[in-house]
Phi, psi and omega in degrees: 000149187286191199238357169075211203290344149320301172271022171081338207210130158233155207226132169265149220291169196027022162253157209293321193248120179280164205255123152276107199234033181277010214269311228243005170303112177046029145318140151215158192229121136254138200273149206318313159331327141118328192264046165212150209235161220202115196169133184275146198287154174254185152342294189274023157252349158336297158288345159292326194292316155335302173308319178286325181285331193261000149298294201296324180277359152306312189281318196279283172359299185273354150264318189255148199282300166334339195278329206060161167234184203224140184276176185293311151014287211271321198314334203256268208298339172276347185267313169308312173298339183250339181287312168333298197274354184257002170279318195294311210297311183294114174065055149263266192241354189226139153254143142232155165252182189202138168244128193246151202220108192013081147072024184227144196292155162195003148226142204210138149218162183221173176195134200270125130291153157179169226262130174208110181341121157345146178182155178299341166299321186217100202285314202280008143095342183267117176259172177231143172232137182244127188238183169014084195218116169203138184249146164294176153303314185311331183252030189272084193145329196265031176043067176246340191279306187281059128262319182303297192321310186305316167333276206303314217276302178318345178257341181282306200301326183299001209254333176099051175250148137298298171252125175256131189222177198197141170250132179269117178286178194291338192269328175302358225267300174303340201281303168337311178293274230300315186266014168104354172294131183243162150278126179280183196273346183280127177249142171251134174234105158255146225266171189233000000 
């Protein structure tokens, strides 16, 4: 397995070649305002990133029916299960970035590398899938989202991916369009 953004490299399980991803090593994008800084998360970023995917999955609960809600119970074992993957996952096989809002995180999206057969849309085999793209409410409307999103889609193109694919909750869905995103050929089955 690659060594993530320390080694230049991230690597999705079973692939032969690791995606280079050392181009974007202690990168910032700032955006015209000046009090907002765009930059990838590390380590000691960790429990934000947590906070913010258990926000999000939050938020999708109290909108999509499908989504489910979690008693305090299942909440403490999903926050240990996401403190987990995202110790196993970061700057590994998963990046994330943070949009920082006068010097404080308030946006986050990532994006999972990983191995998919060669095929004619993406002959080098390797795709990204973009996730846990989420804003508080408060920093919400100031294009922090699609300033990530744009982040993640520029390291997929650096890295030689074609497709990138992603699931859009509903308010996320025009901002998702709007930047070329389409709905595909994917069907979803979820097993009980």
């Amino acid at each position: 397995m690659g060594t993530g953004r320390p080694g230049g490299r991230v690597t999705a399980p079973g692939l032969a070649q690791p995606v280079d991803s050392g181009h974007h090593s202690g990168m910032t994008t700032r955006l015209d305002t000046g009090r907002v800084l765009i930059r990838p998360a590390t380590a000691a970023d960790r429990a934000i990133l947590v906070e913010f995917r258990l926000a999000m999955l939050a938020e999708l609960a109290g909108h999509d029916p499908g989504a489910g809600t979690l008693q305090p119970a299942e909440s403490a074992a999903m926050r240990e299960a996401n403190e987990r993957w995202i110790e196993d996952h970061l700057e590994r096989d998963f990046e994330a970035w943070l949009a920082d809002l006068d010097g404080r995180p308030v946006a986050s999206a990532g994006l999972l590398w990983f191995a998919h057969p060669p095929g004619p849309i993406n002959p080098g085999g390797v795709e990204a899938y973009i996730l846990n793209v989420y804003t508080r409410p408060e920093a919400r409307r100031l294009g922090l989202a699609r300033a990530l999103v744009e982040r993640l889609v520029e390291e997929a193109r650096a890295a030689g991916v074609r497709r990138i694919w992603l699931r859009a909750s509903s308010d996320g869905r025009p901002l998702y369009e709007a930047m070329g995103f389409r709905t595909g050929d994917y069907l979803q089955l979820t097993l009980d």
